[in-house]
C-alpha positions in Angstrom: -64.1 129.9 99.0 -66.6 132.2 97.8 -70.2 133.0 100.3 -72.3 130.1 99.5 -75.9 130.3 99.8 -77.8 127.9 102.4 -81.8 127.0 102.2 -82.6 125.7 106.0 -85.9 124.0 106.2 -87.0 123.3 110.1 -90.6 124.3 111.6 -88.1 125.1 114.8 -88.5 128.9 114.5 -86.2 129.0 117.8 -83.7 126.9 116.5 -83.8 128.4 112.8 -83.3 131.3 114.1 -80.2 130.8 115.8 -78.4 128.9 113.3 -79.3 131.9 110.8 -77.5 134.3 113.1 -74.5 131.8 113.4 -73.9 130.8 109.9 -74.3 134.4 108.7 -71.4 135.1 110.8 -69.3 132.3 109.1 -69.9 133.8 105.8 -72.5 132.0 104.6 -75.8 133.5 102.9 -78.9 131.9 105.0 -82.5 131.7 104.1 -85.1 129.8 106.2 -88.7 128.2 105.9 -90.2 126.9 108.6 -93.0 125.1 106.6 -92.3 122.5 105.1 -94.0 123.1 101.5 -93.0 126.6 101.5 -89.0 125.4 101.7 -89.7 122.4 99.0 -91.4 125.2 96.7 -87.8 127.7 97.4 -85.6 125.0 96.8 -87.0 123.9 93.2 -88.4 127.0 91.8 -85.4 128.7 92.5 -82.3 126.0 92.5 -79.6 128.4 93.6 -78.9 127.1 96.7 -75.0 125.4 97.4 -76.7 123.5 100.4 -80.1 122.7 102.0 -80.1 122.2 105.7 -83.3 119.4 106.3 -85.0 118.6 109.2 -86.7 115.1 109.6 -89.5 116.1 112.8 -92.1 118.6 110.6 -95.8 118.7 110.2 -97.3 118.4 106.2 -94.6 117.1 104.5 -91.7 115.2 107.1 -88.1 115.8 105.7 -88.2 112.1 103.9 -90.7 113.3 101.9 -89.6 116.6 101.8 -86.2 114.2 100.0 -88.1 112.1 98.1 -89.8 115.3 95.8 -86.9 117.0 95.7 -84.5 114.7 94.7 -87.2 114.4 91.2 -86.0 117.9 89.8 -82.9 118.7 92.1 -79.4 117.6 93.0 -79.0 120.2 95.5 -77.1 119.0 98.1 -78.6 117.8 101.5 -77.4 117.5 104.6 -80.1 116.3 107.2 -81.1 117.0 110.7 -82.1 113.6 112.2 -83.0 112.6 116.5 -80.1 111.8 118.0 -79.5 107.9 117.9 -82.0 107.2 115.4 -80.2 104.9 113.1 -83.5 103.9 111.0 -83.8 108.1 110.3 -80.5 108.0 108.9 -80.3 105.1 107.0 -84.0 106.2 105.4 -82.2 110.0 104.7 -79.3 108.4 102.8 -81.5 105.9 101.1 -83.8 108.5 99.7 -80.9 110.8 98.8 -79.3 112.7 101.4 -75.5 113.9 101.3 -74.8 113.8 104.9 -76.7 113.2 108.6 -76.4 115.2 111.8 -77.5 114.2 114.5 -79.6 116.9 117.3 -78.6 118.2 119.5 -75.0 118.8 117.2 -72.5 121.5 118.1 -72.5 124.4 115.9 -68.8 123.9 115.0 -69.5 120.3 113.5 -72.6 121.6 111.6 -69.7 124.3 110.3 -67.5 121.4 109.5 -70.2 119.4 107.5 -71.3 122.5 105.4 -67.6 123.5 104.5 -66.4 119.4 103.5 -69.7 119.2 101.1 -69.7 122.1 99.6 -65.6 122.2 99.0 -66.6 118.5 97.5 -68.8 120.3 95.3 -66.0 123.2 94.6 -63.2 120.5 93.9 -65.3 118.2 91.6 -66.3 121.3 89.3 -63.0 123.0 89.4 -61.6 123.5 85.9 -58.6 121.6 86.5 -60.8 118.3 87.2 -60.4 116.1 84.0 -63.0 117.0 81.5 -64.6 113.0 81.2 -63.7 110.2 82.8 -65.2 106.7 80.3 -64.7 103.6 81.8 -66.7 100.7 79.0 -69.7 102.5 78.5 -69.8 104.1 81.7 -68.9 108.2 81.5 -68.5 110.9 83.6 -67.9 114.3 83.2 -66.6 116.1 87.1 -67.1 119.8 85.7 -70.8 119.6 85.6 -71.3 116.6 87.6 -73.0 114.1 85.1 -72.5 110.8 84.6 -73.6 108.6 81.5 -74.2 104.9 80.8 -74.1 104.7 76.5 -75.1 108.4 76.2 -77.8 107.8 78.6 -78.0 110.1 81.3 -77.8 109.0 84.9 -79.1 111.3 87.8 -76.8 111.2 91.3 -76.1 113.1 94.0 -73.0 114.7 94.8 -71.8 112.2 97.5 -72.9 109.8 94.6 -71.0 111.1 92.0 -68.0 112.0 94.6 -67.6 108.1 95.0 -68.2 107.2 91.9 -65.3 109.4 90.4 -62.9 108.4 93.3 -63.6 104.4 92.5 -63.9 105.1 88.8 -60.5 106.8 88.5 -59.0 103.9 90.2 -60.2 100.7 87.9 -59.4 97.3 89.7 -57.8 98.8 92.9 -59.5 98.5 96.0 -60.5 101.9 97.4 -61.1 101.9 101.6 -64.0 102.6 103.1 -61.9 105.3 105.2 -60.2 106.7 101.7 -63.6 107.5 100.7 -64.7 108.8 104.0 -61.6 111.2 104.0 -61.4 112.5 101.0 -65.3 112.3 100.0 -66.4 113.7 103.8 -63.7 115.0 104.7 -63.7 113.3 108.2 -62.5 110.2 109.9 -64.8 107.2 109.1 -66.7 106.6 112.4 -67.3 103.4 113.6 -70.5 102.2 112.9 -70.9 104.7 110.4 -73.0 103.1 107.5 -73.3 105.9 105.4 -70.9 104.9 102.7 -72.7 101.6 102.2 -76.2 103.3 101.8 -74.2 105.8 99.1 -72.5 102.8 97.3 -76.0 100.7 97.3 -78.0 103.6 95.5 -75.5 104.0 93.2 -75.5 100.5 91.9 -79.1 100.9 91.9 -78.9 103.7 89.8 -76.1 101.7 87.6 -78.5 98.4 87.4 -81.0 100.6 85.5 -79.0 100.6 82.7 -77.0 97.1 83.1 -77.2 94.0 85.1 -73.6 93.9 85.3 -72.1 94.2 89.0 -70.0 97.6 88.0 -68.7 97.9 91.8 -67.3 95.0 93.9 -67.8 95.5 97.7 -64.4 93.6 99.5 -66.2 92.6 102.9 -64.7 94.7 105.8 -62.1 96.6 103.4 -63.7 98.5 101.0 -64.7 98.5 97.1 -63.4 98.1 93.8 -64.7 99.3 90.4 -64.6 96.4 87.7 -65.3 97.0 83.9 -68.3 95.9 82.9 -67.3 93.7 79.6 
């Protein structure tokens, strides 16, 4: 895996600092803003970032709507910092458009781990040997650059979006587990309790119900989800 380049956005100059030193040492390119708007403006202006590290807890702009402005022009990646136990946090992060959550105070190690599963998703799903479109109906997507299409009209996901949306999509009418997705979308165990998956799934079918009322993925209570054609 080649150096990937990390944006970290925390008003902790302490903590920012720290993480900077670490992740430098595990090969990873690290630049850091500790205001708010100065980390928004980095992230869009320049969009060459494999991964933004958020914080929630920040004067001017919070990391929601930090999010909610960058998720307008960008599809960077996001993994955010929430409090620890702070389910409402987390749920709000994922609704808005986050990748991933960890929780503070995390170990170094699983911050390491988080990074390297979303941004080998990334790797994996652009890869040349991906297949070039997937078209399901009128549904399309194409893994190389990430896009996805409902009758030539574009729709705009994340990468944990587009990651699930690919794994159900090329499996039409077979349920696909909430701890398949988890293992080979995350790249982790699913955790119990863990309603991350849900919050991904629900904003995609958002996203889908923009362009047709038709129920495009089928949630099998307690098991998983299945993607149905939509004639």
């Amino acid at each position: 895996m080649s150096e990937k380049s990390l944006l970290i956005i925390d008003d902790d100059i302490e903590l920012t600092e720290l993480l900077s030193q670490y992740l430098s040492s595990q090969n990873f390119q690290v630049d850091v803003a500790n205001d708010s708007e100065q980390g928004l403006g980095m992230a869009v202006i320049s969009n060459k970032y494999d991964l933004i590290l958020l914080d929630v807890m920040m004067p001017k702009l919070n990391g929601f709507e930090v999010l909610k402005k960058l998720r307008q022009s960008c599809i960077t990646p996001v993994l955010m910092l929430t409090a620890k136990g702070d389910d409402l946090d987390r749920i709000l992060g994922l609704e808005l458009g986050a990748d991933d959550y960890l929780p503070k105070p995390f170990n170094h190690r699983e911050l390491t781990a988080r990074i390297n599963a979303i941004v080998r998703r990334v790797d994996f799903h652009t890869k040349p040997s991906t297949p070039q479109q997937l078209t399901i109906d009128k549904l399309s997507i194409v893994p190389s650059r990430q896009e996805a299409f409902f009758d030539q009209q574009p729709i705009t996901l994340t990468g944990t979006e587009f990651a699930i949306l690919q794994l159900l999509m090329s499996h039409p009418g077979e349920l696909i587990s909430k701890e398949l997705i988890s293992e080979q979308v995350f790249n982790r165990k699913l955790m119990a309790f863990d309603r991350s998956i849900d919050m991904h799934v629900s904003n995609i079918r958002k996203k889908l119900h923009q362009f047709s009322e038709q129920t495009m993925i089928k949630t099998v209570r307690g098991s998983g989800y299945i993607f149905v054609a939509t004639q």
